[in-house]
N, C-alpha and C positions, 0 to 999 in steps of 0.2 A: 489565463490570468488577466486582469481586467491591468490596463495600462493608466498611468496617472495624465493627469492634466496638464503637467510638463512637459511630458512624453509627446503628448500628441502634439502641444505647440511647437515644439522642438521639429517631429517631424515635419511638418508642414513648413518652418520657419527656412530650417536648412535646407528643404528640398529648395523653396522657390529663390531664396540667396544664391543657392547652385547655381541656376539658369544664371540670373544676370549679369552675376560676377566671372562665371566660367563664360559666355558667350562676350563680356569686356575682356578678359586675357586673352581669349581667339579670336579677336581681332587686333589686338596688339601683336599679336606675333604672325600675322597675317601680314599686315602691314609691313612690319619686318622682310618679312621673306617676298614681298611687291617690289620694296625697297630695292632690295639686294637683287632682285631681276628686272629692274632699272624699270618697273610698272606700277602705273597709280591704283591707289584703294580707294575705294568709291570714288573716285573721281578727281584724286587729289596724289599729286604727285611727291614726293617725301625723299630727302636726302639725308644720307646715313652722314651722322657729325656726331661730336667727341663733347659732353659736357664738362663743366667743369670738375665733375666726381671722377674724370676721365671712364663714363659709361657711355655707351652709342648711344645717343640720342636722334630722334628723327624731326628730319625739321621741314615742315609743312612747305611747298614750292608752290608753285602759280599752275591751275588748273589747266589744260589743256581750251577749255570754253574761257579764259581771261586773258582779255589783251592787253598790249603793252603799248604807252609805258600805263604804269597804275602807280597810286598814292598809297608811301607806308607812312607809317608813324609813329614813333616812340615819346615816351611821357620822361623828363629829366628834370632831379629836384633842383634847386632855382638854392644858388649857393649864400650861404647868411648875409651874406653883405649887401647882396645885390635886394635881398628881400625886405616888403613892405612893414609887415610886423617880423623882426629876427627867431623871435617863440614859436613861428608858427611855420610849416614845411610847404612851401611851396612848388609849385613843378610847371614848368615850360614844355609845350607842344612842338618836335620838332618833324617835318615833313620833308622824305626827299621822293622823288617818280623814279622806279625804277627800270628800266628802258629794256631788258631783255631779263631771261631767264638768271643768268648770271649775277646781274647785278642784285635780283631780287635776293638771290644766298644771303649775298654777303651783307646787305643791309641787315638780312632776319639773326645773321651770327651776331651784328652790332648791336641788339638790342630792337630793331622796329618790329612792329605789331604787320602783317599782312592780312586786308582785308578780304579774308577769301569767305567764298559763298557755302553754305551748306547744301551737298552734294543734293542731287532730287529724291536720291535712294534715302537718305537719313532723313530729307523732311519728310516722306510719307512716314518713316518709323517714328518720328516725332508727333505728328499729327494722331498716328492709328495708337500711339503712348496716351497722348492726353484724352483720346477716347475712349480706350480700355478700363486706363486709370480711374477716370470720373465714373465710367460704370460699375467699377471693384468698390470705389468708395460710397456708392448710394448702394451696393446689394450688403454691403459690410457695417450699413450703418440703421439699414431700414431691420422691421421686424423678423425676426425667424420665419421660415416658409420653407414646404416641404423639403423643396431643393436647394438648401441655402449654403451649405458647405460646396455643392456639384456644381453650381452656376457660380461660387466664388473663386472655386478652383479655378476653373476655366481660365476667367477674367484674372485672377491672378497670375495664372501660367501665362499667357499673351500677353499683358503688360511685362514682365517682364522679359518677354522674348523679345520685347521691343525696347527695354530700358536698357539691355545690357551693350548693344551696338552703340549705342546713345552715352552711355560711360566710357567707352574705349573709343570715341570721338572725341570725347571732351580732355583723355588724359594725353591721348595725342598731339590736340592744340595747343597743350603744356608741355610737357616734359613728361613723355611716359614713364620713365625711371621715379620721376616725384607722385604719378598718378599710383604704381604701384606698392608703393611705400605708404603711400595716404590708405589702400585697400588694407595692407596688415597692420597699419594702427588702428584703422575700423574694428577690425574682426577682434584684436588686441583689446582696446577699448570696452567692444562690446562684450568679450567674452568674463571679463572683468566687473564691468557693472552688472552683469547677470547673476553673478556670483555672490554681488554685495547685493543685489536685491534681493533674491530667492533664498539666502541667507536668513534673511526679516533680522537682520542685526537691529533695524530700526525698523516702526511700522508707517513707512513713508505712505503707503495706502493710505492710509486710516487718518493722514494730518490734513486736515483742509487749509490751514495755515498753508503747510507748504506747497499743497496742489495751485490754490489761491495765486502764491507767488509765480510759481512757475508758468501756469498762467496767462499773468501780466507779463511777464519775459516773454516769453511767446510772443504776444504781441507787438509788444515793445521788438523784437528781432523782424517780424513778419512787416511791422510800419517802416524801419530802417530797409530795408530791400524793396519795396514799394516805391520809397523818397527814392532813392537807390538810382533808380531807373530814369528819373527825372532830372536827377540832380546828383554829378556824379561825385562823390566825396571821395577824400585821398586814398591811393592805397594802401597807408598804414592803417588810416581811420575804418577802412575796409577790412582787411585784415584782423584788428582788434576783437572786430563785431564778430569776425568769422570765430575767433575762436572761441569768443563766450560763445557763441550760437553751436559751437562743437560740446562744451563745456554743459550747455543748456542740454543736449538732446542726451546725453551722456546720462545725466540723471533721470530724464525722461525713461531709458532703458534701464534704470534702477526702479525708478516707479514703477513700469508696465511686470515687472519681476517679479517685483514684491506685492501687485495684484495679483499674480496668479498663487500666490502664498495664499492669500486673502481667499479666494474663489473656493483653493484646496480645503480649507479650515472648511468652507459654508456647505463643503461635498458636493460641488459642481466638478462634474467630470465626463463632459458630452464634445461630441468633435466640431458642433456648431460653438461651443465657445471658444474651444481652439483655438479655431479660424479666427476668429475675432480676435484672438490676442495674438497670435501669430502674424495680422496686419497690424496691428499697435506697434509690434516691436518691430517689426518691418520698416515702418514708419520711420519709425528715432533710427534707426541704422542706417538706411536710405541718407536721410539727411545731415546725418551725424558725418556719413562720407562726401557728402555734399559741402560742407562747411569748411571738411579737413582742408577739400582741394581749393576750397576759398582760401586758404589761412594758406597755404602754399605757394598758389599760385604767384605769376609776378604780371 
């Protein structure tokens, strides 16, 4: 029996979610159990502490390769009176050295940021990411060719073997309990607009109005992270953007849905468009998780 257009994106969709997502949870609970036998994960040493949800939390120490004393830092909003415009939030830089391992804890429980290095094992996975990635994105966007589903798999399955390490890094550096909570509103999220898309309640395909908009949003999110980099804006102002840009990809994952509505109708039903839309929605969920842990983070 001949399998629908869903079907296959689906396959493909979950299988390569699996890796990243399942290779981000084992390494969280890797690190845990590092933790609890008083040894660093990649290269980064980590102390079991108590958040304020009263859940373990791991909280990132000073590498073995980091000497002391080193510079932390914490950002503190700047109280109304003392500020230039009162309308407007402002935040002071505060800096103390902290002179041994100890001291570093306790500054990181206070609130300070520790500038610790990314381990050599996660830059090469970051590097062989951006190189997978870029090669997934031009075999996914250039013409059909004999092998275009086999060499995307590929390039899919290895970017993601190398994204998912790269995710349970990032939620580490936060609060893994908020990293993990940001994964099931993703899935949450996503499984929900899938739902409203593939539905075709509305033929959001077919509106170039609204593709048009969304768009400009796009850009408009993509210039503000750019500036971003430069010029660092507050963390609520951050914040804000993160969640329209959650809010933004969110539809995007109704769009790519109710294309493949669209596709169904035209009786396209081959594994090389799959794939193709299997990396679209990929795309918006990817980032859609991306924005969460922006909107989260502190």
């Amino acid at each position: 029996m001949e399998t629908t257009l869903l079907f296959k994106t689906m396959i493909i969709l979950i299988f390569e979610l699996s890796i990243a997502f399942g290779l981000c949870i084992y390494c969280l609970r890797a690190a845990k159990r590092a933790a609890l036998a008083g040894k660093p994960f990649f290269g980064i040493d980590f102390t079991l502490a108590v958040n304020m949800n009263n859940e373990v939390d791991l909280i990132p120490d000073s590498s073995r390769n980091i000497q002391y004393p080193r510079k932390m830092t914490k950002f503190v909003e700047v109280p109304i009176g003392e500020r230039k415009n009162p309308s407007k939030k402002e935040y002071k830089t505060f800096e103390v050295f902290a002179l041994n391992r100890d001291e570093a804890i306790t500054h990181l429980k206070d609130g300070y940021t520790d500038p610790l290095y990314m381990p050599p094992q996660l830059t090469g996975l970051l590097f062989a990411w951006i190189f997978f990635s870029s090669a997934l994105l031009i075999s996914a966007v250039v013409p059909v060719y004999s092998y275009y589903v086999f060499v995307g798999m590929i390039l899919f399955t290895i970017s993601n073997i190398c994204l998912g390490p790269l995710l349970g890094w990032i939620m580490l550096m936060m609060d893994e309990n908020d990293g993990i909570r940001a994964l099931k509103l993703t899935l949450i999220i996503s499984f929900i607009a899938g739902f409203i898309g593939y539905s075709d309640i509305y033929s959001f395909a077919q509106d170039k109005n609204f593709i048009m908009i969304m768009f400009i949003l796009l850009c408009g999110l993509v210039g503000f992270n750019l500036i971003n980099i430069f010029r660092s804006f507050s963390r609520d102002t951050t914040r804000y953007v993160a969640v329209g840009g959650a809010i933004l990809f969110s539809f995007f994952i109704i769009l790519d849905f109710n294309r493949l509505i669209y596709l169904e109708d035209l009786n396209v039903n081959d594994w090389n468009t799959a794939f193709y839309m299997s990396y679209s929605i990929y795309l918006d969920i990817i980032n859609l998780l991306l924005e969460i842990l922006e909107a989260m983070g502190e």
